[in-house]
C-alpha positions in Angstrom: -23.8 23.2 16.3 -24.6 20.1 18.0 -27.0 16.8 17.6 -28.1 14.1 19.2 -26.6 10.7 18.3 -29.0 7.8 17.1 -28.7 4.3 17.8 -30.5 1.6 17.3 -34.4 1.4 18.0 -34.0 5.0 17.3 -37.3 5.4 14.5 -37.9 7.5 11.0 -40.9 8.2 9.5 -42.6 11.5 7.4 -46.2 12.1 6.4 -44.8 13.2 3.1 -43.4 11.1 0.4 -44.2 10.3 -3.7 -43.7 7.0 -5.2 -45.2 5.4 -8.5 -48.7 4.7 -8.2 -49.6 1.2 -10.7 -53.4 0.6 -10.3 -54.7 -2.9 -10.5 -55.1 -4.4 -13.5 -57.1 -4.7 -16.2 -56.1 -1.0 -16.0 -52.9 -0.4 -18.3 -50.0 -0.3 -15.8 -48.0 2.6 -16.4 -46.1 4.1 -13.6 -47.5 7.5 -12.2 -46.1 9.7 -9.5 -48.8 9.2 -6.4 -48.8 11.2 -3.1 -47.2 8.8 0.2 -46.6 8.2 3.1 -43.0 7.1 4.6 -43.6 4.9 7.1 -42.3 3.8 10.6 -38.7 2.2 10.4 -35.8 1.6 12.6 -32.4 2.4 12.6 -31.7 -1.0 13.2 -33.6 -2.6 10.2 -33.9 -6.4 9.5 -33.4 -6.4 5.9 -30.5 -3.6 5.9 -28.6 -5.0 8.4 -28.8 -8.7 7.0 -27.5 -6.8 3.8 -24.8 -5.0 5.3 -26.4 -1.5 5.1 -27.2 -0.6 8.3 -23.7 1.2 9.6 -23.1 1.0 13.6 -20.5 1.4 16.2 -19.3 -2.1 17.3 -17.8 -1.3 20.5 -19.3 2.3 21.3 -23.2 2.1 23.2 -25.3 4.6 24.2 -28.1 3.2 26.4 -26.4 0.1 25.7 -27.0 0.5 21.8 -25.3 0.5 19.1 -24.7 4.5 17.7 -25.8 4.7 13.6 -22.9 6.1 11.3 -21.7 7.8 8.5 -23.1 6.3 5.2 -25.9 4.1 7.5 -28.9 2.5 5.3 -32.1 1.9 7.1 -32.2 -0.9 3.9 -34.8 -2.5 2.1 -38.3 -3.8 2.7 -39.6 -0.5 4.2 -43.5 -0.6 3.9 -44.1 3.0 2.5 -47.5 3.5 1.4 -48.9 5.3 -1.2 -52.9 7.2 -1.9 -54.6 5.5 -3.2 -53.3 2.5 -1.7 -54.1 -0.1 -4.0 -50.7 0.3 -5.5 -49.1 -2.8 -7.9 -45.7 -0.9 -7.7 -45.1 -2.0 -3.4 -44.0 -5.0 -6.0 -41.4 -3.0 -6.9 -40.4 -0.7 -4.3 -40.2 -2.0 -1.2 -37.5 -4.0 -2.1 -36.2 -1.4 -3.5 -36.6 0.9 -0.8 -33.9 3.1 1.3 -33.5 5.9 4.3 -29.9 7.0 4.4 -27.1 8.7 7.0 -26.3 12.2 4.5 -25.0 14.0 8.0 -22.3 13.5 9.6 -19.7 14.9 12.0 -17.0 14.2 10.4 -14.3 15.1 13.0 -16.4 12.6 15.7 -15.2 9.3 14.8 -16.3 5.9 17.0 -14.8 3.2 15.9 -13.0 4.9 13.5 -16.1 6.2 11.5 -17.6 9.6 11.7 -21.1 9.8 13.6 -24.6 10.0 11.4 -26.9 12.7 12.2 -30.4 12.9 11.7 -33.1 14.7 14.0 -36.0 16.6 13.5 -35.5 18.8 15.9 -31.9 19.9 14.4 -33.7 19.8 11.1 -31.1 16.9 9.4 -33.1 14.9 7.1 -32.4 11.7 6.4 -32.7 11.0 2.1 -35.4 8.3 1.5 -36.4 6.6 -2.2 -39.1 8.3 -3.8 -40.1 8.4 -7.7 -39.0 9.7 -9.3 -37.0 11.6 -7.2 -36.1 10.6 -3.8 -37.5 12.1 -0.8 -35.0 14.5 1.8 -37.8 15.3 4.0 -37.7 12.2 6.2 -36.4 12.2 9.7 -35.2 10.5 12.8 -38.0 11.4 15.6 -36.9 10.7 18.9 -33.1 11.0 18.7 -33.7 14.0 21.4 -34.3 11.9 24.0 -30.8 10.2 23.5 -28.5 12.2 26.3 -25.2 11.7 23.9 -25.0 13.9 21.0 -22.3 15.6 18.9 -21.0 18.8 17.5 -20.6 19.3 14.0 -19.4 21.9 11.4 -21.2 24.0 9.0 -18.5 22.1 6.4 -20.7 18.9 7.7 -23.9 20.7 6.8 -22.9 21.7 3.6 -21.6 18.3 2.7 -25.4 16.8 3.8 -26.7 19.2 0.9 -24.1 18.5 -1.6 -25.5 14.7 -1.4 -28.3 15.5 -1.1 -28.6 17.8 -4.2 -26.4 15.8 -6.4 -28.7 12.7 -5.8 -32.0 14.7 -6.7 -30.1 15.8 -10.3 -29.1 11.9 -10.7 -32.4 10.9 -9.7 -33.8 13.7 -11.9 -31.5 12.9 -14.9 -32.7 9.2 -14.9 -36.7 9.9 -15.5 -36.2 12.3 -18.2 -33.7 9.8 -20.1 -35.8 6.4 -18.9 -39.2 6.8 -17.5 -41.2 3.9 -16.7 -43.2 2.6 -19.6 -46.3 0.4 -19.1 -44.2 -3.1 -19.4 -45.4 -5.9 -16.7 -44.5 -5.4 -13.1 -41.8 -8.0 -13.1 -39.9 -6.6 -16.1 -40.1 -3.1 -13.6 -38.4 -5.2 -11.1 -36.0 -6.9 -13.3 -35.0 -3.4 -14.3 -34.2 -2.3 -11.1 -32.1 -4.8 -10.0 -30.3 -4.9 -13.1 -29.9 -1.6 -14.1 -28.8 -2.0 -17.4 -30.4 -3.4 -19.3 -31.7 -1.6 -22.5 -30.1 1.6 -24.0 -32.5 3.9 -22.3 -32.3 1.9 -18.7 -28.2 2.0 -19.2 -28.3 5.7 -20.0 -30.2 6.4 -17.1 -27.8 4.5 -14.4 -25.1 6.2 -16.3 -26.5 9.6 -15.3 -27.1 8.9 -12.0 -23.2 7.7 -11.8 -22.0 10.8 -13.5 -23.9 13.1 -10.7 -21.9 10.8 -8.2 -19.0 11.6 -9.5 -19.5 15.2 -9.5 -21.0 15.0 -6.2 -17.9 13.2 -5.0 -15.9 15.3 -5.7 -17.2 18.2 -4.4 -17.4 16.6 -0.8 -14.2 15.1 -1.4 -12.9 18.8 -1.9 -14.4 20.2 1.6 -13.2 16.7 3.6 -9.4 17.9 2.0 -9.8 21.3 4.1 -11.6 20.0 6.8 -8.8 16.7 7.6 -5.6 19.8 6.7 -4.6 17.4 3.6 -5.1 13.8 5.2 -8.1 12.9 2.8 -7.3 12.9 -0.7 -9.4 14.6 -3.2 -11.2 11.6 -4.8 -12.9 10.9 -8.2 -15.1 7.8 -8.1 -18.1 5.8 -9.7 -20.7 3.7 -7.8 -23.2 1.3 -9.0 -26.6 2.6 -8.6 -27.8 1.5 -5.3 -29.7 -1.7 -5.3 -30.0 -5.0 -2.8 -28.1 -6.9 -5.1 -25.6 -5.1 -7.1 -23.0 -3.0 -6.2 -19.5 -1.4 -6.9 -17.6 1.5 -6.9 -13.9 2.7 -8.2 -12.0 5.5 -6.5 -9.1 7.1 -7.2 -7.4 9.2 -4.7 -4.5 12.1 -4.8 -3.7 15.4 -2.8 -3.1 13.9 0.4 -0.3 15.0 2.9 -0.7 11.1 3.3 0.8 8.9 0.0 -0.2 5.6 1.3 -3.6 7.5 0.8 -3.4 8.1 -3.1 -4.4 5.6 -5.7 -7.0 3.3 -7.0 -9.9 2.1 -4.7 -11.7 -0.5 -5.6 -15.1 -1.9 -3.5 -17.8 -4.0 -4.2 -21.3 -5.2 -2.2 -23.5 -7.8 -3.6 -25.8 -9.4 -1.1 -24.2 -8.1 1.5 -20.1 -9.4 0.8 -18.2 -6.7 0.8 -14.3 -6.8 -0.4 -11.7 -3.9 -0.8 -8.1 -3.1 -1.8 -5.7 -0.5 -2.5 -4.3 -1.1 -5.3 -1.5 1.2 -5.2 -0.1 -0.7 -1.9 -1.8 -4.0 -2.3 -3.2 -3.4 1.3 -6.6 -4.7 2.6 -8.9 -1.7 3.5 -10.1 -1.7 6.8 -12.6 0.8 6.9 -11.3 2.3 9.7 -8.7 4.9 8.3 -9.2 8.7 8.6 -7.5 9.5 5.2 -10.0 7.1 3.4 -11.8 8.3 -0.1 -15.0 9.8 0.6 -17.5 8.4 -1.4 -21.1 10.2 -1.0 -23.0 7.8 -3.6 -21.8 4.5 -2.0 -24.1 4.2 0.5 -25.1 0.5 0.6 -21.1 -0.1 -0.1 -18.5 -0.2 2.5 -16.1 2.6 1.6 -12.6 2.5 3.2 
């Protein structure tokens, strides 16, 4: 099986999308799931890449481009719309907002990454934010007109829909413990950046982190046959993705590779990423094949 890469002013977009509908006061604003639109966005996104989202090669061009890859962010400050479009919640949601890498071929690396796939044509969905679920129906549009692509693995496919399916139970999870009440559209806001605050908002984020960690380590599972033993089965937790707060702990064992095993730990907050190994005391590049996989760390820089 094969895609095309996508690089930079490569585009997303989908007819199709849900987000919260909030009518205009004086009406009561209390959240509502509304019919949308995902709209326009490059791969190569202001906001995302100021943030440190957006993933590309640094060295590797197509068309003289930077190529998008594994665990890319288009980022926040997409302009999704919904109907009707007089919508108080864009407050909340577009900076908020997010179109991720879930495909990737794992055994193509450049620069020491595996290469993201998306492409409509090779049906490979990007995963978008949506409420309250997010949205796998969104996808790059003109990555076929790019005259590099990849071949990838029906291990690779499978992982795309473990991440995928894991995020929708998280996402799922969340509304049914927290739904939005009718509290001001700043408080909304406030909650989403800080995730937990209040019982019920904590309980949520703590749902959508125990789906991570079960969706971890299934990928981490098929990434152990795929490398023959090089990556380590991982367990690990990750902040619920946000522009300003992020985290994650890993711990690694199984590989063929000991300088592989042990404690991860990664953080992202506005961008400033830092990492170490804590069972060697090493930096973490980034750039190691036997690194933990970490399928919910998505704004993070995972080694």
């Amino acid at each position: 099986m094969r895609c095309p890469v996508n690089i930079a002013i490569d585009f997303s977009l989908t007819p199709v999308g849900w987000h919260f509908f909030v009518p205009i006061p004086p009406v009561p604003p209390t959240p509502v799931p509304a019919f949308g639109m995902e709209m326009f966005a490059l791969q190569m996104w202001t906001a995302g890449l100021l943030l440190g989202k957006n993933k590309f090669t640094s060295t590797v061009k197509h068309k003289s481009l930077p190529i998008v890859l594994d665990q890319h962010d288009v980022g926040p400050l997409i302009p999704d719309i919904t109907i009707p479009f007089n919508n108080l919640y864009y407050v909340v949601m577009w900076p908020m907002s997010a179109r991720k890498i879930v495909f990737a071929a794992y055994k193509v690396q450049m620069n020491g990454k595996p290469v993201g796939m998306t492409d409509i044509l090779s049906l490979l969905p990007m995963l978008s934010c949506g409420n309250p679920v997010s949205n796998p129906l969104v996808f790059s549009i003109i990555a076929a007109t790019n005259t590099v692509d990849v071949g990838y693995e029906l291990a690779d496919l499978v992982v795309g829909l473990v991440l995928i399916a894991f995020t929708l139970i998280g996402d799922a999870l969340a509304y049914a413990i927290d739904p939005p009440g009718s509290s001001g559209i700043g408080m909304q806001l406030a909650g989403q950046l800080f995730p937990f605050l209040g019982a019920s908002a904590s309980g949520a984020s703590l749902a959508k982190i125990a789906a991570g960690t079960v969706g971890n380590f299934v990928v981490s599972a098929i990434r152990h046959d795929q490398s023959g033993g090089v990556v380590p089965y991982s367990v690990g937790i990750q902040t619920p993705d946000n522009p300003l707060l992020g985290g994650s702990a890993t711990y690694n064992w199984g590989s063929t590779d000991p300088s592989q095993n042990g404690v991860v730990l990664g953080g992202n907050a506005a961008g400033v990423q830092r990492e170490q190994n804590v069972s060697t005391g090493a930096d973490a590049t980034g750039s190691n094949f036997g690194g933990p996989v970490n399928p919910f760390g998505f704004g993070s820089n995972v080694p």
